[in-house]
C-alpha positions as CSV (number, residue, x, y, z in Angstrom):
1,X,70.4,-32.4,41.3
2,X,66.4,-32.0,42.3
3,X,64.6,-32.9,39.9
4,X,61.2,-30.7,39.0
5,X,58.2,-31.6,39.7
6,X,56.7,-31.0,36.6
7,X,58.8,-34.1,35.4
8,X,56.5,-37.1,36.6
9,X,53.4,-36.3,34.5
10,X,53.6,-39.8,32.5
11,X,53.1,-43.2,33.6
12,X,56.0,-45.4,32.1
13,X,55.4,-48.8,31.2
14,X,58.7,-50.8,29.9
15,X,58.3,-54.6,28.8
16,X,55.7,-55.6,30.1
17,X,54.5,-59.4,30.0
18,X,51.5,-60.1,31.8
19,X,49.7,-62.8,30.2
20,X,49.6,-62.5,26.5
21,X,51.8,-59.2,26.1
22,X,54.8,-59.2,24.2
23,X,57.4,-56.8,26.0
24,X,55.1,-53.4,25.5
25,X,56.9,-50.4,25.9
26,X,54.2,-47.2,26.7
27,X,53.8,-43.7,28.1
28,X,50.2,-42.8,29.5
29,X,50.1,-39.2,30.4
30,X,49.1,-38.4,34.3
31,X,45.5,-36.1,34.8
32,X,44.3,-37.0,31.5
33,X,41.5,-39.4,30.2
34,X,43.1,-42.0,28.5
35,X,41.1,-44.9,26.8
36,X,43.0,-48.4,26.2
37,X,41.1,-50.2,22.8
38,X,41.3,-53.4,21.0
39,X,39.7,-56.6,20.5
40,X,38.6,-59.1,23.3
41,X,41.3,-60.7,24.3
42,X,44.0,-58.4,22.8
43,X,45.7,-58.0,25.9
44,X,43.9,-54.3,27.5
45,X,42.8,-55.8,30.6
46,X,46.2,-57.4,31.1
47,X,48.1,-53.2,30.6
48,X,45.5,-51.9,32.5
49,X,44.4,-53.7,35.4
50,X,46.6,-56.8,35.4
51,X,50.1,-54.5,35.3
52,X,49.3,-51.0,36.0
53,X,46.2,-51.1,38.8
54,X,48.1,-54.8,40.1
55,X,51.7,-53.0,40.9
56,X,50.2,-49.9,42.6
57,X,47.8,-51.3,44.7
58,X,50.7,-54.4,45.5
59,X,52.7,-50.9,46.8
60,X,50.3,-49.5,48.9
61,X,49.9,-52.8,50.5
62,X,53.6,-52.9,51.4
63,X,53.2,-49.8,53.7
64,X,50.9,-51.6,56.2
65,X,52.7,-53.6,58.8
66,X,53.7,-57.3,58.7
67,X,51.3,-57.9,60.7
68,X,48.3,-56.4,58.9
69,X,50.3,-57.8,55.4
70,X,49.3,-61.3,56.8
71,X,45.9,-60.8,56.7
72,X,46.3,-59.8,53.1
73,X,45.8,-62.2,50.4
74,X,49.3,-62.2,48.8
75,X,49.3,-60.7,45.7
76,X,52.9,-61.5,43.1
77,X,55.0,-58.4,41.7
78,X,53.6,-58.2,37.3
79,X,56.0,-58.9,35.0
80,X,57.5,-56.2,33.7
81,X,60.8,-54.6,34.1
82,X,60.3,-51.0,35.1
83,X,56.5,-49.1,35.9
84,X,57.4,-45.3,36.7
85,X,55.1,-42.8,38.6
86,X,52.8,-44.6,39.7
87,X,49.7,-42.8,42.0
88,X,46.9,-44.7,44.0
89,X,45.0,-46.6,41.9
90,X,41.1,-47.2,42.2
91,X,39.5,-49.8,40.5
92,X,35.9,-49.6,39.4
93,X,35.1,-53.0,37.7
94,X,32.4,-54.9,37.0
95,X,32.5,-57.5,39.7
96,X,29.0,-57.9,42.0
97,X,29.4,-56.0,44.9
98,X,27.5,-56.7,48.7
99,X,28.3,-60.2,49.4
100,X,26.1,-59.5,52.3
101,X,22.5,-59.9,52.5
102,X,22.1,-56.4,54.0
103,X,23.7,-54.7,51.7
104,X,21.7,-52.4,49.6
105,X,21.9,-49.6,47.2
106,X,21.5,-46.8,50.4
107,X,24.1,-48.7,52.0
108,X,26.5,-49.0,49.1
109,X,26.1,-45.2,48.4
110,X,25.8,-43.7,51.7
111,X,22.6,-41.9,50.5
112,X,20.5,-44.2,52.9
113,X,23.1,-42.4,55.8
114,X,22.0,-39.1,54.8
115,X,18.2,-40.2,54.7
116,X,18.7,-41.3,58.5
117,X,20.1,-38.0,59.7
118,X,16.8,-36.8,58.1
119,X,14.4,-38.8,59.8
120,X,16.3,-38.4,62.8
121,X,15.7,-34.8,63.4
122,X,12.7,-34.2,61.5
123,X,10.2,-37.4,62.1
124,X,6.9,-37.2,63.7
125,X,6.8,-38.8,66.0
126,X,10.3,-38.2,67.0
127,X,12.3,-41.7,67.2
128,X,15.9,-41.1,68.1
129,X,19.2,-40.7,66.8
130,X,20.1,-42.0,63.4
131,X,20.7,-45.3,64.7
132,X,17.1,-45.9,66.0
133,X,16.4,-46.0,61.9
134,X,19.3,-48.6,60.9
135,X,18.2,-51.8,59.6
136,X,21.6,-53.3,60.8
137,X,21.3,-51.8,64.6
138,X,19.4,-53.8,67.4
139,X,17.8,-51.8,70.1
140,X,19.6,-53.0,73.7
141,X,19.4,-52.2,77.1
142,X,20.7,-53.6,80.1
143,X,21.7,-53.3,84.3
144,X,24.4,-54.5,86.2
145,X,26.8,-53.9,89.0
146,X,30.4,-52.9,88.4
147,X,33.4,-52.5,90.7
148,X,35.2,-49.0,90.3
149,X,39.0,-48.9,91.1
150,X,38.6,-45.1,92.4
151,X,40.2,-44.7,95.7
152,X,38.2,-46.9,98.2
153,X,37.0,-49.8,95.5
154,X,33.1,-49.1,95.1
155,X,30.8,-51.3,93.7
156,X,28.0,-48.8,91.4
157,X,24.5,-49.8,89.5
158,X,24.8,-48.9,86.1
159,X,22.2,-48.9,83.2
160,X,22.7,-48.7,79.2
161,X,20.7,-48.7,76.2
162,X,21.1,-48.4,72.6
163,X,18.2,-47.5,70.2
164,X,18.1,-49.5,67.0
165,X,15.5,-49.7,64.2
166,X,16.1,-53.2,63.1
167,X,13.1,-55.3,63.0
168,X,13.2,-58.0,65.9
169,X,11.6,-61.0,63.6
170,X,13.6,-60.7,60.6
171,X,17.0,-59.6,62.3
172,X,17.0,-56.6,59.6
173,X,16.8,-59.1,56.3
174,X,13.4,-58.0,55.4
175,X,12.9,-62.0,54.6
176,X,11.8,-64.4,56.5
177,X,12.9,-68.6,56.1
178,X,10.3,-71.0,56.7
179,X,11.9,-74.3,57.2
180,X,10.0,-77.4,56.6
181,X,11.0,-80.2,59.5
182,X,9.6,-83.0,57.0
183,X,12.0,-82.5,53.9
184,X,14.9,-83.5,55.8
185,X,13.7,-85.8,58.2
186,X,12.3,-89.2,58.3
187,X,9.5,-89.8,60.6
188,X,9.9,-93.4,60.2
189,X,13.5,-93.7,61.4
190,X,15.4,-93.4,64.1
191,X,18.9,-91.2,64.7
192,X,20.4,-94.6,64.3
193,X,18.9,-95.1,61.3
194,X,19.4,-92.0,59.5
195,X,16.7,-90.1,59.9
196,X,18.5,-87.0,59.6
197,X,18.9,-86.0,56.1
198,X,21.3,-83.2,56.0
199,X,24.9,-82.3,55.4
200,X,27.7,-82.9,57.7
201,X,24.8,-84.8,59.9
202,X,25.3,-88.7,58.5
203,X,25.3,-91.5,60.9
204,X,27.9,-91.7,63.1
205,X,29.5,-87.7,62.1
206,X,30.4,-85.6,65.4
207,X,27.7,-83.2,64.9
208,X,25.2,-85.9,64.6
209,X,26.2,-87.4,67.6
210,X,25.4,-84.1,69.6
211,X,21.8,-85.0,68.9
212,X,22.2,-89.0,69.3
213,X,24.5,-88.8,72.5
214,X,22.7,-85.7,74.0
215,X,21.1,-88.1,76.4
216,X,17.8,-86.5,76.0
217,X,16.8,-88.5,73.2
218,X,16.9,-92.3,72.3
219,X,18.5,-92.8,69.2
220,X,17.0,-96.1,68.4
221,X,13.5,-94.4,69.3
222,X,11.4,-94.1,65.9
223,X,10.5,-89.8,65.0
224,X,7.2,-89.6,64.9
225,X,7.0,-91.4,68.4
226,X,8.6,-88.4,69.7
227,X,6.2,-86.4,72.6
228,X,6.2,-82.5,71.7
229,X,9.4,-81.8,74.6
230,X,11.6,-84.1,72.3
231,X,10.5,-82.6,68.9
232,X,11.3,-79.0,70.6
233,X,14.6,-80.8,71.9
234,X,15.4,-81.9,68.7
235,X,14.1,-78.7,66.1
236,X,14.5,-75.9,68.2
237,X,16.5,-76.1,71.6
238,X,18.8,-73.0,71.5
239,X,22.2,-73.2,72.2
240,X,22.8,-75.4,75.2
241,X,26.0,-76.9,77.2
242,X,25.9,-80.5,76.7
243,X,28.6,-83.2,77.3
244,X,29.3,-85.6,74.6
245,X,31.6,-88.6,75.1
246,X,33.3,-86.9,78.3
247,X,33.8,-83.7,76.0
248,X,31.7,-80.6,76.8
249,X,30.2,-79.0,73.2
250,X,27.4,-76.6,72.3
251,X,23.9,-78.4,71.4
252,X,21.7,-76.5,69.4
253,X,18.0,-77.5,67.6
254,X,18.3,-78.5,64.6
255,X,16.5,-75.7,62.7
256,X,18.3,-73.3,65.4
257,X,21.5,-74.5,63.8
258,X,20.2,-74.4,60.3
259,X,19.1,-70.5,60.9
260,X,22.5,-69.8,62.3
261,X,24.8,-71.0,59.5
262,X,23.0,-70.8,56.4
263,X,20.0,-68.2,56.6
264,X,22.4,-65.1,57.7
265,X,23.9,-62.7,56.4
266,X,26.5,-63.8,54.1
267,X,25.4,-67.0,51.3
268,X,26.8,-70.3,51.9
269,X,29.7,-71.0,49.4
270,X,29.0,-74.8,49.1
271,X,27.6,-75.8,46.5
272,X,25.5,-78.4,48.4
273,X,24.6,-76.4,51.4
274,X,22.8,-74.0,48.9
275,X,21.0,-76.6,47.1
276,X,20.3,-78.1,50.7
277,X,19.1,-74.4,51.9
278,X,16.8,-74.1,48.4
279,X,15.2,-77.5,49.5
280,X,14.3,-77.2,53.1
281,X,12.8,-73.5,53.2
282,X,10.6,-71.1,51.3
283,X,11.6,-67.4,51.8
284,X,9.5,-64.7,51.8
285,X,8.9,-61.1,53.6
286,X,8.8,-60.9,56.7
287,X,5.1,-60.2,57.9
288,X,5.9,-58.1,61.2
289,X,8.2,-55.5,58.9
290,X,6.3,-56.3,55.4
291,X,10.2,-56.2,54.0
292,X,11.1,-52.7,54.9
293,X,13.6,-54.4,57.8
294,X,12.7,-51.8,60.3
295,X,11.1,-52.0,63.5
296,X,7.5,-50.2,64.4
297,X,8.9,-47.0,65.6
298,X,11.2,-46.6,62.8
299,X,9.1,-47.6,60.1
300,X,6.1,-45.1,61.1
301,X,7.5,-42.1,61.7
302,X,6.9,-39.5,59.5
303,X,8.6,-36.2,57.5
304,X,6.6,-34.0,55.4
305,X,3.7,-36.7,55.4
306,X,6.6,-40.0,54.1
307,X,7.8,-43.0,55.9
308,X,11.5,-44.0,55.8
309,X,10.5,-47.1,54.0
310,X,8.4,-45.0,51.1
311,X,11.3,-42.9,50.1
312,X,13.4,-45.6,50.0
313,X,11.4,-47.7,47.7
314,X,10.6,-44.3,45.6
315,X,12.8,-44.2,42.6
316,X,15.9,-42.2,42.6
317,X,14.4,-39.5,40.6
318,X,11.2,-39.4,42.6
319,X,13.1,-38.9,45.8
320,X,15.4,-36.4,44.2
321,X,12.1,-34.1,44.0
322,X,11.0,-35.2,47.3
323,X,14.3,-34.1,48.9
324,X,14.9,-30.5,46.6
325,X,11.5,-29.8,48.6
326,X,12.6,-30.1,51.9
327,X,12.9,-26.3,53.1
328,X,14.5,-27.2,56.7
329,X,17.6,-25.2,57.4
330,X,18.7,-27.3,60.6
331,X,18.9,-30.3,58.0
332,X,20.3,-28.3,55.0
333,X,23.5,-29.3,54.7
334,X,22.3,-33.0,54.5
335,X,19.5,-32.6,52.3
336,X,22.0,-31.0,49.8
337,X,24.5,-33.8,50.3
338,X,22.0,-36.8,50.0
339,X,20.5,-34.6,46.5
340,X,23.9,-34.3,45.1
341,X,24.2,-38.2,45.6
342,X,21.2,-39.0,43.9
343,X,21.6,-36.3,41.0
344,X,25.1,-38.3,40.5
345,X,23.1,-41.9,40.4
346,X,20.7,-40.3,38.4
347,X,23.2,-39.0,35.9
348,X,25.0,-42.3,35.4
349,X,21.9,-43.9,34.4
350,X,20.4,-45.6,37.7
351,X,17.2,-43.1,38.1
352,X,15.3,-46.0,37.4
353,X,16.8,-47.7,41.1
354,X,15.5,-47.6,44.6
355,X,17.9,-47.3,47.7
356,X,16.5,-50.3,49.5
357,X,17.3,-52.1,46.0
358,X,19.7,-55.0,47.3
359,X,23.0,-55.0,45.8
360,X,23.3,-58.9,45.6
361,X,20.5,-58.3,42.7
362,X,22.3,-55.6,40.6
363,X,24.2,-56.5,37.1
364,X,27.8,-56.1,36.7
365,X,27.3,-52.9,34.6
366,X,25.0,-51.2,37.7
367,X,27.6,-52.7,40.0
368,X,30.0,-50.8,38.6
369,X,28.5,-47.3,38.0
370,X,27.3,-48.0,42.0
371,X,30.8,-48.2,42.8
372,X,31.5,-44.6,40.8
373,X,29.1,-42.5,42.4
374,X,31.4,-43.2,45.5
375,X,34.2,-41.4,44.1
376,X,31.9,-38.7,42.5
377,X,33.2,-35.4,44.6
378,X,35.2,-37.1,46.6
379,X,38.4,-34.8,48.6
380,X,41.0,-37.5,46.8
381,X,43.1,-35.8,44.3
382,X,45.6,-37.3,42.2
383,X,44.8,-40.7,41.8
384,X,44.2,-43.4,39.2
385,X,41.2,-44.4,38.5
386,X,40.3,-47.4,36.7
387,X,37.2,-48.7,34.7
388,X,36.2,-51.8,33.1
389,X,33.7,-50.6,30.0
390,X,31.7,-48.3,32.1
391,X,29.2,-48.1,29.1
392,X,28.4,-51.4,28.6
393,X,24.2,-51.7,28.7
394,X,23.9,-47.8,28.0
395,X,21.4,-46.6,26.0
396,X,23.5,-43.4,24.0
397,X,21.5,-40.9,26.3
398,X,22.7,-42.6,28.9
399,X,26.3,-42.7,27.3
400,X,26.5,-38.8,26.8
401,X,26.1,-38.7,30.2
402,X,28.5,-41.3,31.6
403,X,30.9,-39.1,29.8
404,X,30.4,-36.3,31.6
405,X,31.2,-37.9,34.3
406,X,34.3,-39.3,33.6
407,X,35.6,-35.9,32.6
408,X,34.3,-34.6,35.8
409,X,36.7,-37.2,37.4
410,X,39.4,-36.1,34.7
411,X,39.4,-32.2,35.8
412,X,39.1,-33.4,39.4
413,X,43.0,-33.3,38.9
414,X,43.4,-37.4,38.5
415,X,43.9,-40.3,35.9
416,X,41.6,-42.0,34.2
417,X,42.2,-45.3,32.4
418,X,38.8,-46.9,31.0
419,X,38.9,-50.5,28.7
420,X,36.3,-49.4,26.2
421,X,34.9,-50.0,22.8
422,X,32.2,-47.9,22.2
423,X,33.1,-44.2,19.6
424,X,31.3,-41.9,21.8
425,X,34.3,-42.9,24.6
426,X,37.2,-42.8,22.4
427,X,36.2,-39.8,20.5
428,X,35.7,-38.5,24.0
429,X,39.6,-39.3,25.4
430,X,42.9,-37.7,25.4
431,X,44.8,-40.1,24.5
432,X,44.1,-44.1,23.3
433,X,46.3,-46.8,23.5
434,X,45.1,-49.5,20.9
435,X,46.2,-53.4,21.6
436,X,46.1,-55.9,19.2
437,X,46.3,-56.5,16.4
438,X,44.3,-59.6,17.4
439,X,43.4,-62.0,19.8
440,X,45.4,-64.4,22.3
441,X,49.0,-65.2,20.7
442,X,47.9,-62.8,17.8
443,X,47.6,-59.5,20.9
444,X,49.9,-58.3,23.1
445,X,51.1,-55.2,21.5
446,X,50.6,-51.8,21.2
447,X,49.2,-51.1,17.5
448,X,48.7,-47.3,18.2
449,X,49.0,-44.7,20.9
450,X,48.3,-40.9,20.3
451,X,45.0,-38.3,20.0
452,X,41.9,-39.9,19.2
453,X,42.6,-38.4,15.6
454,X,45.0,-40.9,14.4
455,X,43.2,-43.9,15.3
456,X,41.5,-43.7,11.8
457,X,44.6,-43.6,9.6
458,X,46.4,-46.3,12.0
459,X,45.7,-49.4,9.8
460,X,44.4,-51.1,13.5
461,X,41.0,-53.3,13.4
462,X,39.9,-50.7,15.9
463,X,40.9,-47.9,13.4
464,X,39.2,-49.8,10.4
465,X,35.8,-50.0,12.4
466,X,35.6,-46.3,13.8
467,X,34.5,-44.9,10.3
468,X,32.4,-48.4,9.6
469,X,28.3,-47.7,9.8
470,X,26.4,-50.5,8.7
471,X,23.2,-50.3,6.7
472,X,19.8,-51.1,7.5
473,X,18.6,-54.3,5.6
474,X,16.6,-54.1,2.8
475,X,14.7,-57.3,3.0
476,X,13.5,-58.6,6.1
477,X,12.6,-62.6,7.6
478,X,8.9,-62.4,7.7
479,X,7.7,-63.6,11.3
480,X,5.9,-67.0,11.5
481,X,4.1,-66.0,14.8
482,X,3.6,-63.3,17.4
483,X,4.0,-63.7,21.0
484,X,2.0,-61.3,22.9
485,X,2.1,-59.7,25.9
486,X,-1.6,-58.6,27.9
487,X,-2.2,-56.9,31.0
488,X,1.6,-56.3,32.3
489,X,2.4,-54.2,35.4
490,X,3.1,-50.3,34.3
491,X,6.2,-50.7,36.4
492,X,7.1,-53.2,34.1
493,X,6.2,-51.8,30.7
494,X,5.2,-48.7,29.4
495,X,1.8,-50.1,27.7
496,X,0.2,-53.1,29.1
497,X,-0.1,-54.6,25.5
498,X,2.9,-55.5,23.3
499,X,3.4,-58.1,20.3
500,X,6.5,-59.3,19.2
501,X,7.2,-61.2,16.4
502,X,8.2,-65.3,16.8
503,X,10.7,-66.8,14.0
504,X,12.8,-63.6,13.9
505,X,15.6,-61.6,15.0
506,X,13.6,-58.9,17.1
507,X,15.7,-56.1,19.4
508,X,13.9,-54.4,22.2
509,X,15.4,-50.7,22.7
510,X,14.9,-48.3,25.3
511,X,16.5,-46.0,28.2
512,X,18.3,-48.5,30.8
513,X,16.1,-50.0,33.3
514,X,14.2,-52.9,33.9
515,X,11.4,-52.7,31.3
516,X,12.7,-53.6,27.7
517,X,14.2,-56.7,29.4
518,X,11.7,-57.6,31.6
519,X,9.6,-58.0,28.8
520,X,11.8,-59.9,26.4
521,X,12.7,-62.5,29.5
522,X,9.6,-62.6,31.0
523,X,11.0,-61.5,34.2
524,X,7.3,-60.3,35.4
525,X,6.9,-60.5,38.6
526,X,3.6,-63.4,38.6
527,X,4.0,-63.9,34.7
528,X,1.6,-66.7,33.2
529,X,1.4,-68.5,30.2
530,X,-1.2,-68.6,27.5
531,X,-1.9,-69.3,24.2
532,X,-4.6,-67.5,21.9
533,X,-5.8,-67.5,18.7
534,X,-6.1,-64.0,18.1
535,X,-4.2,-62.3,15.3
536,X,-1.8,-59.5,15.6
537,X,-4.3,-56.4,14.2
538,X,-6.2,-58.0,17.5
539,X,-3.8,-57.8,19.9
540,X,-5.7,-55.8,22.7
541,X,-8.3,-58.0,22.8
542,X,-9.4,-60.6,24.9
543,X,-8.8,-64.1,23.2
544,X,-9.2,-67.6,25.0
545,X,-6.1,-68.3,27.3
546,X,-5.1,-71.6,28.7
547,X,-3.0,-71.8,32.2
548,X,0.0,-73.5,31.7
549,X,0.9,-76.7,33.4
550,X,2.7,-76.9,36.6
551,X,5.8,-77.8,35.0
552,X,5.9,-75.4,32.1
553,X,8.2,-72.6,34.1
554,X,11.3,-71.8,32.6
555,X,13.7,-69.2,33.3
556,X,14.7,-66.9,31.2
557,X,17.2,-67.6,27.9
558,X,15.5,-71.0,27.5
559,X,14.2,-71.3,23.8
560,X,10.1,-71.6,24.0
561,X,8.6,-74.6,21.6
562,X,7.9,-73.6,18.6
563,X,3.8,-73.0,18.0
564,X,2.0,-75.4,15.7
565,X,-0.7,-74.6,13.3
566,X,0.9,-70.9,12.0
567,X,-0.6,-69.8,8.4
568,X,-0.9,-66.6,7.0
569,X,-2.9,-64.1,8.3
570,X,-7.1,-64.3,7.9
571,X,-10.0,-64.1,10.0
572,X,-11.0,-67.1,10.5
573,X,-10.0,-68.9,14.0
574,X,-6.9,-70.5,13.7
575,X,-5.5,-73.3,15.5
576,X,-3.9,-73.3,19.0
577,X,0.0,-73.6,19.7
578,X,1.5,-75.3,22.4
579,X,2.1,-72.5,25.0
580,X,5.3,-70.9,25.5
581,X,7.2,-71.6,28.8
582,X,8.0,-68.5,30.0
583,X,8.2,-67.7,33.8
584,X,5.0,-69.0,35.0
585,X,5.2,-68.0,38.8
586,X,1.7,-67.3,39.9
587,X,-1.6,-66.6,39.4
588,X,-1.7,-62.9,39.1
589,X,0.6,-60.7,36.4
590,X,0.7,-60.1,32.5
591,X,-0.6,-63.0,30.0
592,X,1.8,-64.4,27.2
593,X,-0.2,-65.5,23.9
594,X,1.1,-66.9,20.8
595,X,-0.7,-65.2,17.9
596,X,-0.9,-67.0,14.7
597,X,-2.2,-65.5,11.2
């Protein structure tokens, strides 16, 4: 008998028992927007992504080849007895995303890819293709003879070159290492003696011996009696053919070696070799490039009076105009590509992003809507997609709008499953699975399942809290202090002058992006320290500052002393608090003053 086609519209779920669930039988209907609730540790991430996204994407990898399955990391069958029409499932979490130091918000989106095709037809002066404007492409060229097997065997000149845009001195990092010799060596030693203070480089180690058995240096010869050709020998020989106790091995200079395997492209994942790395070099941007990665040509050329690198530092809503007034029909079809990208970024609450913003610096929550704007219009139909509290940071504008998207990707024709807490999203679903009805051994089950409606009247802690709004308090802590905030950046903050008040809860609210936290974690780029002894009705004036002391930066979350001296409010002078430690980093940026009164 064939069975209709009609008939697999619900994802079945039977006795499950991943983790903390207890057997849970459910039905999650297919092309709908479905929203799993509960309390942490209830046992939703465990439905969702541990049993549901876990089986389907453990199918798909058993279509690939042995061979390819090898290279796989193995991944176990869930624990549950039967999962029933199951489609492709997508998972958008919140895990950091470009391990790799060129990695960057273009990159992750493909929006930079669009922006190249741009500059590649349109620039003044005209570069090349749109590889002369990758970061990640070297320019090349080379000539050589090569024998072709054409009749009579013919030997032929041939000539190639590719035109890159990566900048030669940085290698396309925009950041430069400067590695200090000194900090791990030990002039007044020897090889034999240890002067090399570095991992996997002690005394008697293989690699060590490379530089002690090299036979161009004597290992019992002190460093700093070393003339300049053993120095270079030693620092920065590149990689060289030596023979080491009858064995031949590859000698490089010891800050050739360093720059190979630990200032690339990808972090090193010891512990020690990062604390090592931290130690040895400062790292700033590179002064050929200035930080924009690409080389001369690439970097200079022009369309409509804009460099590559200015529109991708511009905002995302600053580029969006620039792009809606590009009136070029041989590049329209990209311009309204690369638009509808940056209208989608835009609309998931990233305006306030740049594309050469590097993704090793975004949170989890940007990660994460990053990773949605992929799927954003895509041809896939069909599928599941999966999302770990794609809300979480949003200001409610912001939330209104993440909606919208997740509808969009709803009437697209595929399932959505979100973990989610907030009432704008579960008012906004289909249908809501509710675990609970606690935490741990207390979770594992399904409490409710149904329209959004019956959440309310299902008895569930979820249910109880949907209808909860609390009160504003009536009677207030009275603040002890203020810390102000003089003369910050207008990327930073909207007014360069802001007091807050010390001995108190206080909540800084805006639209998401960089500024409301920024100034609660004193995340200003060239911050200082000060204390002052105006009040808080003087709080745009100039008071007496002191610089803090070289040791008084602290990273943000640390607790700040306490200032001394606070008494009510007069206008007298009153006495000076210690200054807060907060992010001291130069001497240039916004001023931090207690303010006592």
């Amino acid at each position: 008998m064939t069975v209709p086609a009609d008939s697999h519209d619900t994802i079945r779920v039977r006795n499950a028992r991943v983790n903390n669930l207890r057997g849970v039988d459910v039905d999650l209907p297919k092309r709908r927007l479905t929203v799993v609730t509960g309390v942490s540790g209830s046992g939703k991430s465990s439905l969702v992504f541990g049993t549901i996204a876990a089986e389907s994407q453990r199918l798909i990898n058993e279509t690939y080849s042995t061979f390819v399955q090898s290279f796989m990391p193995p991944s176990a069958r869930p624990e549950v007895d039967h999962l029933e029409n199951l489609t492709a499932a997508i998972v958008v979490d919140q895990e950091r995303i470009g391990a790799s130091a060129r990695s960057t918000v273009g990159t992750a989106t493909d929006a930079l890819t669009y922006l190249r095709v741009i500059f590649s037809r349109l620039s003044e002066p005209h570069v090349g293709p749109t590889s002369a404007f990758s970061f990640n492409l070297a320019s090349a060229s080379g000539r050589g003879t090569m024998t072709v097997e054409k009749g009579e065997a013919q030997a032929e000149v041939r000539e190639f070159s590719t035109i890159g845009g990566m900048c030669p001195a940085c290698e396309g990092l925009g950041t430069i290492a400067r590695i200090d010799p000194d900090t791990f060596l030990d002039r007044d030693r020897s090889l034999n003696e240890g002067a090399i203070d570095a991992p996997n480089l002690g005394v008697g180690s293989w690699m060590w011996r490379s530089y002690a058995e090299s036979g161009r240096i004597d290992p019992d010869k002190k460093l700093r009696d070393y003339t300049d050709q053993e120095w270079d020998w030693l620092l920065h020989q590149p990689a060289t053919k030596v023979k080491v106790a009858g064995i031949n091995m590859t000698y490089e200079g010891l800050v050739t070696r360093f720059r190979r395997s630990w200032f690339g492209d990808v972090e090193p994942k010891q512990a020690h070799v990062r604390r090592f790395k931290e130690r040895i070099a400062t790292t700033g941007p590179c002064p050929e490039c200035d930080g924009t990665r690409l080389n001369e040509a690439a970097r200079t050329a022009t369309v409509h009076g804009r460099t590559l690198p200015q529109c991708s530092s511009d905002e995302l809503g600053d580029l969006l105009a620039w792009v809606e007034g590009l009136d070029e029909p041989s590049v329209a079809p990209v311009t309204k590509g690369l638009a509808g990208v940056l209208r989608s970024m835009i609309d998931v609450g990233l305006g306030y992003l740049s594309l050469d913003r590097a993704t090793g610096t975004l949170s989890g929550g940007e990660g994460q809507r990053v990773k949605m704007v992929r799927h954003l219009g895509s041809a896939l139909t069909d599928v599941t997609y999966v999302f770990d509290e794609p809300t979480v940071g949003l200001h409610p504008h912001d939330i209104a709008r993440m909606n919208q998207l997740l509808l969009q990707l709803r009437d697209s024709g595929s399932t959505v499953l979100v973990v989610e807490h907030k009432p704008e999203v579960i008012a906004l679903a289909d249908h809501v699975v509710d675990i609970g009805p606690g935490a741990g051994d207390d979770g594992g089950q399904v409490v409710f399942a149904g329209a959004p409606d019956g959440l309310s009247a299902s008895g569930s802690v979820t249910g109880e809290w949907l209808d909860h709004h609390p009160s504003l308090r009536t009677q207030v802590r009275q603040p002890t202090a203020y810390l102000q905030i003089r003369g910050a950046p207008p990327t930073t903050c909207a007014t360069s002058t802001s007091t807050s008040p010390w001995g108190c809860w206080s909540r800084s609210r805006g639209w998401r992006g960089p500024a409301s936290r920024r100034s609660c974690t004193g995340r200003s780029p060239g911050a200082r320290v000060s204390s002052s002894s105006t009040s808080p009705r003087s709080a745009g004036r100039d008071g007496p500052t002191r610089r803090p002391s070289p040791g008084s930066s602290t990273r943000s979350g640390r607790r700040s002393p306490r200032p001394t001296g606070c008494r009510p409010r007069c206008s007298a002078p009153t006495p000076r608090g210690p200054a807060p430690s907060a992010g001291a980093r130069g001497s240039s940026g916004p001023t931090w003053s207690w303010c006592t009164g």
